[in-house]
N, C-alpha and C positions, 0 to 999 in steps of 0.2 A: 598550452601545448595540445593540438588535435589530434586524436589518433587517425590513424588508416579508417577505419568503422565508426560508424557514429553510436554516443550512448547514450540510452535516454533514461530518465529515471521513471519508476512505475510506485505509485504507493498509491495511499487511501485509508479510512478507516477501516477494522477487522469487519468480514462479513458481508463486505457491497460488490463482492465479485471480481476482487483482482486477480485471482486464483483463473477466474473462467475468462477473463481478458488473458491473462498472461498463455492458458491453452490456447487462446484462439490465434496472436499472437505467433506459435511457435509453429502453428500449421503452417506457414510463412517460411520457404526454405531458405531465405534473405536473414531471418529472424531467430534471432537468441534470446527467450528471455529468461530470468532464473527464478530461483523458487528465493525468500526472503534473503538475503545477502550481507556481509558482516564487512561489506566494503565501506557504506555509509559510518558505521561507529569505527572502524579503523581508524579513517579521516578526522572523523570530529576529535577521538581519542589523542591522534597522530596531534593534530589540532592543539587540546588543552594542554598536551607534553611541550611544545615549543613555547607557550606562554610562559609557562615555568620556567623553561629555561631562560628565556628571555629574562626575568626577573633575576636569575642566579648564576650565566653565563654571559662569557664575552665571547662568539661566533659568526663566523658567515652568513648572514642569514639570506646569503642568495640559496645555500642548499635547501633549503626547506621545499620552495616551487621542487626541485627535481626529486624530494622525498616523496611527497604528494601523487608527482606524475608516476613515480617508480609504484610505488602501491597501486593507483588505477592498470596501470599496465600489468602488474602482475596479475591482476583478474582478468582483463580481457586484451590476453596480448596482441601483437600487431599481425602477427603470423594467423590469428582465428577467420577460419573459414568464411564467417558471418559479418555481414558488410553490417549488419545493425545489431545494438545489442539493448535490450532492456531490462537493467538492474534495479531490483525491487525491495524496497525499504523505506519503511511508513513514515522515515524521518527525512524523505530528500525534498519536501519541499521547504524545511526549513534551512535549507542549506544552497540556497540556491549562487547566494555572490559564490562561493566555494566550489559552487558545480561548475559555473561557467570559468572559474580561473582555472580548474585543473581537470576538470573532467570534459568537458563541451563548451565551445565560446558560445553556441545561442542554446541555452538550458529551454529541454521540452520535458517535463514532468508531469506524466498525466494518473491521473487521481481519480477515484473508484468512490462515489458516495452513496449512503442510503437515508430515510431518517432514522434519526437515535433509537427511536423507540422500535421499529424494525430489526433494526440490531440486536436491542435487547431482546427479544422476543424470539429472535432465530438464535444466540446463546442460551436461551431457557431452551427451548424446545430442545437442546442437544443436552444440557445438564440434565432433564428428564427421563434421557434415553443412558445415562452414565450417572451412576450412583457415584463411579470415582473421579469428579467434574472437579476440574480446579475451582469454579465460582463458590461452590457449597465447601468445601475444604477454607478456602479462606475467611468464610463466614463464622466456622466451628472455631476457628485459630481466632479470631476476632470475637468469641463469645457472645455471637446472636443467632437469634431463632433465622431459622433458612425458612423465608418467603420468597415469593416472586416479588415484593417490593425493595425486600433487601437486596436481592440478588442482583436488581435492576439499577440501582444506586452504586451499589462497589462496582459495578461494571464500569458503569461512567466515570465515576473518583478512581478508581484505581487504573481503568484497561483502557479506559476510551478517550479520556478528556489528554492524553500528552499526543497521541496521533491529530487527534482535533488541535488543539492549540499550533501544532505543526503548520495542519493545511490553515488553519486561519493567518496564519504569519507568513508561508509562503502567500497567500493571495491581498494581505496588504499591502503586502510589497514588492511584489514582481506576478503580478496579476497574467501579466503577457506569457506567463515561463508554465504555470500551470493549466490543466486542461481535463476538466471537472465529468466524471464518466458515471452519469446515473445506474442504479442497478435496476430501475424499471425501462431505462431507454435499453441496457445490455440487454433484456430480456424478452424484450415487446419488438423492440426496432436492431436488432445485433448487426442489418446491413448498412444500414445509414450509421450502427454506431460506429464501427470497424470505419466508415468514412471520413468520420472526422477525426478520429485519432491519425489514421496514415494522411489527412493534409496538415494535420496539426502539427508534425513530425516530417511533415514534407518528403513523406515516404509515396512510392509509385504502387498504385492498387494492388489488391489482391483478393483475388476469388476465395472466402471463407466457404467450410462445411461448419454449417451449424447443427445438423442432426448428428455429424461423428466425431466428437469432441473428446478428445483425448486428455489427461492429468499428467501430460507432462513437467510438472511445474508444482506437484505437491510435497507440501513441507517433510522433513524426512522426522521431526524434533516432535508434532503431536504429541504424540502418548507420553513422552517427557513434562510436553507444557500441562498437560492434565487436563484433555478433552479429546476424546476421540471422533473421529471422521470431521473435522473443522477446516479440513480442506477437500471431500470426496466432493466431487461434481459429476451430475449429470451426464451422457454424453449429448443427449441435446440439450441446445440452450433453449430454458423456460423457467419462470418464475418457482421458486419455491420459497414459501414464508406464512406464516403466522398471522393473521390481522391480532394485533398487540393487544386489543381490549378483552382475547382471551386470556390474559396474562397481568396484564396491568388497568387500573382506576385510569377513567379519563380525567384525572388530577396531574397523575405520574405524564401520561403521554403528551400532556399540555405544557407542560414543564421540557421534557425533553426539546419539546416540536420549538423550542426558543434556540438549540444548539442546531435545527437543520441547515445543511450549507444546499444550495439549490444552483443545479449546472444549466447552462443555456442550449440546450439540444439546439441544430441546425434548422430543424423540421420545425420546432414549437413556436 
């Protein structure tokens, strides 16, 4: 079922700029996008409740399609001003048969990457600056000494490898549907990058301000998840990050650099 508006999905790992796409994005008067969204686990939820039933009821199960639809619609109803909508959650490129049955017939899921050890390295620099960091807290609960190599480790085992396993399983298998957004092309090149998300999406140009970048689109949950400013951006767009080897052995960053996913920029 298509809606009036098209919806695209936006995720990526924590920390490669989906925050500063999704502002740039919303400068776009055509253009809705949201801050992380509880539409995706609705659906999968909505999702593993039908299998059950299925197991333990006897039902229609043509209702299910319009439960589905009924949920997407209740997010972004038919009557929303915005002919495009970009809903954001780090789980939609694993869902993508799912997207295109009930959310979009041609799923456009565009993904925000860095490498690993980048990531970790921009998490440390912000636990540094917050003694009440969730990474160091589940260290002390997990009864080990808080390093930068510990810290670097649970990041990945705990925080980062279920996003990763995501985008790797959306681009085994429907490689066409995602649409890989470096956070050095976001920062270096943001008019070529803004170019190929809107053909990618088959969206009609649009003139970005990169120097007056607004946070439309920041998380409201931070200071609950246990890290402060994990979503403040810049208002222009420019690199900001750490080179890792102040932080990590080039053991540790060799190791990560085996988990980099690497996008094909148009220009490269």
């Amino acid at each position: 079922m298509r809606q009036p508006h098209r919806i695209f999905g936006l995720a990526g790992l924590p920390r490669t700029g989906s925050t500063v796409l999704a502002a740039l994005l919303s400068q776009n008067p055509s253009v809705y996008a949201t801050a992380t969204s509880p539409l995706y686990p609705l659906l999968v939820n909505t999702c593993d409740t039908f299998r059950t039933l299925d197991d333990q009821h006897t039902y229609d199960t043509s209702v299910q399609k319009k439960i589905y639809c009924d949920i997407v619609k209740s997010f972004h109803p038919d009557d929303r001003s915005f002919p495009v909508v970009f809903n954001k959650h780090r789980g939609w490129p694993r869902f993508v048969d799912a997207f295109r049955e009930f959310v979009d017939p041609e799923p456009r899921i565009v993904c925000t990457i860095r490498p690993i050890a980048e990531i970790v390295a921009s998490y440390i620099t912000l636990a540094d600056r917050d003694s009440d960091n969730f990474i160091d807290a589940h260290l002390q609960r997990d009864g080990q000494a808080i390093t930068n190599e510990a810290r670097a480790f649970l990041l990945w085992t705990q925080y980062l490898k279920t996003p990763y396993e995501c985008m790797t399983i959306g681009l085994k298998l429907h490689p066409e549907s995602l649409l890989l957004v470096e956070y050095d092309d976001l920062a270096f090149e943001p008019e070529r990058t803004m170019q190929r998300v809107y053909e990618f999406c088959s969206m009609e140009p649009f003139e970005h301000d990169f120097d007056d970048v607004e946070n439309t689109c920041a998380e409201a949950k931070d200071d609950a998840f246990g890290m402060k400013n994990l979503h403040t951006i810049r208002s222009a767009i420019s690199k900001a990050s750490v080179d890792p080897l102040c932080y990590l052995p080039q053991s540790a960053i060799e190791y990560f650099s085996q988990f980099d996913l690497k996008g094909e920029a148009s220009w490269a």
